[in-house]
N, C-alpha and C positions, 0 to 999 in steps of 0.2 A: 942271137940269130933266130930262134926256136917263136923267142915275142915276138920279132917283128913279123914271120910267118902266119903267126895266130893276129897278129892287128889284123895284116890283109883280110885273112877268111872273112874279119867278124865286118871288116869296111864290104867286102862285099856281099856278106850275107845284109848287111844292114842299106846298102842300096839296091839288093833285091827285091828286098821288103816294099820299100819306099815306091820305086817302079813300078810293082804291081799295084798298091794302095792308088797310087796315082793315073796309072791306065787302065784303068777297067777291074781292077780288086775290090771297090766300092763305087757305087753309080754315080757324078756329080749331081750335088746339088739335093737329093734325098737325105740327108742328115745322117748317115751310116758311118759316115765316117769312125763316130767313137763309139759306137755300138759295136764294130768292128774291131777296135782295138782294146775293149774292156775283156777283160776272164769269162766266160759265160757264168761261173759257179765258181764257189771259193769250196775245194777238195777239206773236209774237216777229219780228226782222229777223233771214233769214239772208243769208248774204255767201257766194258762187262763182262758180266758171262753168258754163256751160250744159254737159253731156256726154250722148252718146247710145248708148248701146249695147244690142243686139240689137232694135233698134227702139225701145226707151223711153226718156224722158229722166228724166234724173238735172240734181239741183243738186249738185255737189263744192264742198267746201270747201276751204280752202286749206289743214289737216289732213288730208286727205284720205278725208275722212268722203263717202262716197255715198247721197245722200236722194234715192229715186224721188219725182213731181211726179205723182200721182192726180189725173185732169182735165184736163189737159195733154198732147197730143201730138204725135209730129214728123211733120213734112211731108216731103212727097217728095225736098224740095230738103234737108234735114236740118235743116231752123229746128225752132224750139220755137212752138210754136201755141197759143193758148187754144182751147176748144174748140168755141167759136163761129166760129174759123175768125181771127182775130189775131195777128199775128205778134211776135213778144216777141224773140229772138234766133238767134243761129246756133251752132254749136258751136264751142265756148271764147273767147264772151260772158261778160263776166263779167256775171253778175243777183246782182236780191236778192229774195228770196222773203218776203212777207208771210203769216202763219200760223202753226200751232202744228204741232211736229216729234208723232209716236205712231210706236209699233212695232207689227210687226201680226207675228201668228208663223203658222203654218201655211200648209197649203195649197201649189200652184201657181203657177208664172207661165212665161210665157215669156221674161220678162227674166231671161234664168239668170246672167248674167255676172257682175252687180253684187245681185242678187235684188232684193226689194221690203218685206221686212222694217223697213228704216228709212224714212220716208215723212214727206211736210211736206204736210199739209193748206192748201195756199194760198189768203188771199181775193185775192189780188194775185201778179204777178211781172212786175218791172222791170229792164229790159237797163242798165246803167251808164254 
């Protein structure tokens, strides 16, 4: 009894879907369609430790690839911080960073040491 309650939901979550895609969830005729139904970004785990230099943090890999952490930053005491004020780790913690790795080229920073060019947009990061 229990499945056949859980079919219905997913029959009707799956022609809700379907309904909105088809009335006005994507425009006719604009090719949205599977722009629409692709993942925008594939969610990746990275593996390092916490590293801070000229004030900003970095995740290092064990490669020794250095990804500055956008949104994230270090406290007085030198932990890694969310930025609602969270404390995640301390330098050379090893974390894992949830999100999707971008380059970003130009421009400035003050983090000269390690720059900021290599970057991991995190929805998460976990001390180990």
């Amino acid at each position: 009894m229990h499945s056949t309650r859980a079919q219905r939901i997913r029959a009707v979550a799956v022609a809700a879907v379907a309904a909105g895609l088809l009335t006005g969830g994507v425009t006719a005729g604009t090719g949205n369609a599977l722009a629409a139904a692709k993942p925008t970004s594939a969610q990746s785990k990275f593996y390092g430790t916490f590293q801070k230099r000229d004030g900003c943090p970095y995740l290092v890999t064990s490669r020794g690839t250095h990804y500055y952490l956008p949104g994230y930053t270090v406290g007085g005491n030198g932990g890694l911080y969310k930025k609602g004020g969270g404390f995640i780790a301390y330098p050379g913690w090893r974390i894992q960073a949830n999100g999707t790795k971008y380059r970003k080229s130009g421009g400035t920073s003050l983090c000269a040491t390690w720059g900021t060019h290599l970057r991991i947009k995190a929805r998460s990061i976990y001390a180990r």
